[in-house]
C-alpha positions in Angstrom: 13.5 22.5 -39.8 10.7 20.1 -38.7 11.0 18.5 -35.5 9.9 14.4 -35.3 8.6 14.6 -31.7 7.8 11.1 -32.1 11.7 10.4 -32.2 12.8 13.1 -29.6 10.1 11.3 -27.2 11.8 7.5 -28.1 15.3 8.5 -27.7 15.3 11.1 -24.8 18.2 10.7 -22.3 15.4 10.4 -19.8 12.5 7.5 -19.0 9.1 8.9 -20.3 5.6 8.1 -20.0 2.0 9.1 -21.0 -0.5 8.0 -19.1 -4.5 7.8 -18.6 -5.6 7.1 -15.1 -2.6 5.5 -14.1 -1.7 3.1 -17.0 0.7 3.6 -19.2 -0.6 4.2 -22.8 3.0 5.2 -24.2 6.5 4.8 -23.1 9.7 5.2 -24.3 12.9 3.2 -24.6 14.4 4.7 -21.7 12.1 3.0 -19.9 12.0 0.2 -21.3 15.5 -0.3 -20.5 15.3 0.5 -16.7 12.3 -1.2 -16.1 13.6 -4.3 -18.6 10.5 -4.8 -20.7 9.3 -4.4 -24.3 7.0 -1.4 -24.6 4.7 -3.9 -25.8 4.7 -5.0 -22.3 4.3 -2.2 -20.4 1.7 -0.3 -22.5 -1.8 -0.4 -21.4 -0.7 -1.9 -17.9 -1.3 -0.2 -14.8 2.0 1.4 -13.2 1.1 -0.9 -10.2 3.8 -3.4 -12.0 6.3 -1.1 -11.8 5.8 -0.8 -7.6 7.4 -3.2 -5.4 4.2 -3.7 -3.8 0.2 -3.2 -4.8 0.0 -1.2 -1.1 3.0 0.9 -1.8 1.0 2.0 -5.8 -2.4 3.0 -3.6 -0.6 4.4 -0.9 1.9 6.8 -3.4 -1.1 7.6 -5.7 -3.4 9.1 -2.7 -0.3 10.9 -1.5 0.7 12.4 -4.4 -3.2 13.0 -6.1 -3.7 16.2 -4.2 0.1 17.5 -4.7 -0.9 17.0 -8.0 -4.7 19.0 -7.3 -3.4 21.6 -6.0 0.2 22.1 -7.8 0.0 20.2 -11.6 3.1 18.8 -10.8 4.6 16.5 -8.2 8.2 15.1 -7.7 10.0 12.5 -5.2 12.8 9.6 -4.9 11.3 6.3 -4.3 12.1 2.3 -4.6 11.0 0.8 -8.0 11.2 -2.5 -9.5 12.4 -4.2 -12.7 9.5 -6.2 -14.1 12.0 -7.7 -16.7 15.1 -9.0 -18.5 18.1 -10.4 -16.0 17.3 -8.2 -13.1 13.5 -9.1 -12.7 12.1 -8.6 -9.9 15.7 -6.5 -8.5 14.6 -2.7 -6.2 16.0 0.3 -7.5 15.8 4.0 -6.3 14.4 5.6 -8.6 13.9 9.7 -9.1 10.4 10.4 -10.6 8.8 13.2 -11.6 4.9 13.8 -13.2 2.6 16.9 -14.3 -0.9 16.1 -14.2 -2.8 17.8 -17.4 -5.9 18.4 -15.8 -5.8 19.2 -12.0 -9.1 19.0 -11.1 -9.0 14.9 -12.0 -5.0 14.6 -11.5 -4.4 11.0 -12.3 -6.8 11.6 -15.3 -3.7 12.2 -17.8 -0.4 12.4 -17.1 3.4 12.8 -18.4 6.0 11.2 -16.0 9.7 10.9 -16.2 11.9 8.3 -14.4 15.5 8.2 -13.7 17.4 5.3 -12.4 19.2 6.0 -9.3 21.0 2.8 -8.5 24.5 4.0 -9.7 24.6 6.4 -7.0 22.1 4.5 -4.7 22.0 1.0 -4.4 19.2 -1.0 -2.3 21.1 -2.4 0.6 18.9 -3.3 3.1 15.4 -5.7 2.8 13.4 -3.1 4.0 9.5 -3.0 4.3 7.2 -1.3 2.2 6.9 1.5 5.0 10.0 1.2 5.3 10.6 2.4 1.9 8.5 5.4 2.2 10.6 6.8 5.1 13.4 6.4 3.9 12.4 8.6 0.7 11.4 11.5 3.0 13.9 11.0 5.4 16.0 11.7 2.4 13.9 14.8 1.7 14.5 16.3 5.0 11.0 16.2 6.3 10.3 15.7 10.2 8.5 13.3 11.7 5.6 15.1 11.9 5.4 16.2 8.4 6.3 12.6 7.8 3.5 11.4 9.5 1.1 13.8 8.0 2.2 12.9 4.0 2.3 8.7 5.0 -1.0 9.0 7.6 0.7 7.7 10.4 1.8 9.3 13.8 5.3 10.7 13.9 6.0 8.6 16.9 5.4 5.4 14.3 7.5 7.5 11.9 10.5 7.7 14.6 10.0 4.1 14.6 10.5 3.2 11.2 13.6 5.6 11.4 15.1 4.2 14.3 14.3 0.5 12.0 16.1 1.9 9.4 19.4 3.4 11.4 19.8 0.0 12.4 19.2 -2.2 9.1 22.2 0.4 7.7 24.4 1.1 10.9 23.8 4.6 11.4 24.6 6.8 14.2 22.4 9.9 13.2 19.8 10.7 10.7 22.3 12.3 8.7 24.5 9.3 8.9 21.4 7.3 7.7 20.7 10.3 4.9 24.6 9.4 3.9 24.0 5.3 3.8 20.7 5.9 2.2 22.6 7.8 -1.0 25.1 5.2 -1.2 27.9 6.7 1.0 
């Protein structure tokens, strides 16, 4: 039985992209759909469009190149945005996860998957850009300090931020924020 990979990549349950130095050269519907363009639209543009903020693209893809240097592959939850369709413009958690094919030059080619989130994990908040950030490793259990060490900042800022967010969600505890942050 031949296998039209063509058609397994357009229909996969999951949002899929190839890309070539951080634009999108392929996608399928899956994405289209979460993101609310055509592909038309999205291929050939820069991922940048699908970031809530040009700092927040530069800042993700020099924390993530040498993850993907040193490993192939790189995973995290972070706040999207729809570039399309009724919702433009709306933040959504979204679960992403890419493998680099060449380490040495990481963001050289790429195949990434995305999966909305914001069933299980709405936006509630207006939260910052930084903001943002935290809030995806707090929900990855990292500490301050290794919080600090991924974003570039000093864990006391990173306590900052945290204590921000408790507040913006009424939470008690980090794991009460962890809780709010999922959509409990």
């Amino acid at each position: 039985m031949d296998i039209d990979y063509q058609l397994a990549f357009d229909l996969a349950p999951v949002g899929l992209v190839l890309s070539r130095h951080r634009t999108m050269v392929d996608c399928n519907r899956a994405v289209c759909e979460m993101f609310g363009a055509s592909r038309e639209e999205l291929v050939g543009q820069s991922f940048q469009v699908l970031y809530p903020s040009a700092d927040e693209y530069e800042r993700t893809g020099a924390r993530i190149a040498p993850i993907l240097n040193a490993k192939g592959h790189y995973a995290d939850e972070r706040v999207m945005r729809r570039v399309g369709g009724r919702l433009q413009g709306e933040a959504f958690w979204c679960h992403v996860t890419g493998r680099s094919l060449d380490r040495n030059d990481p963001h050289a080619a790429g195949i990434w998957t995305f999966e909305d989130l914001s069933a299980h994990r709405p936006v509630r908040a207006e939260l910052t850009p930084r903001e943002r950030e935290v809030a995806a490793l707090v929900m990855n259990g990292l500490t301050a300090k290794a919080m600090g060490k991924l974003l570039g900042i000093s864990p006391r800022t990173v306590e900052v931020y945290r204590a921000r967010l408790m507040r913006k969600y009424g939470a008690s505890s980090t794991a009460d924020l962890v809780h709010r942050l999922m959509g409990g």
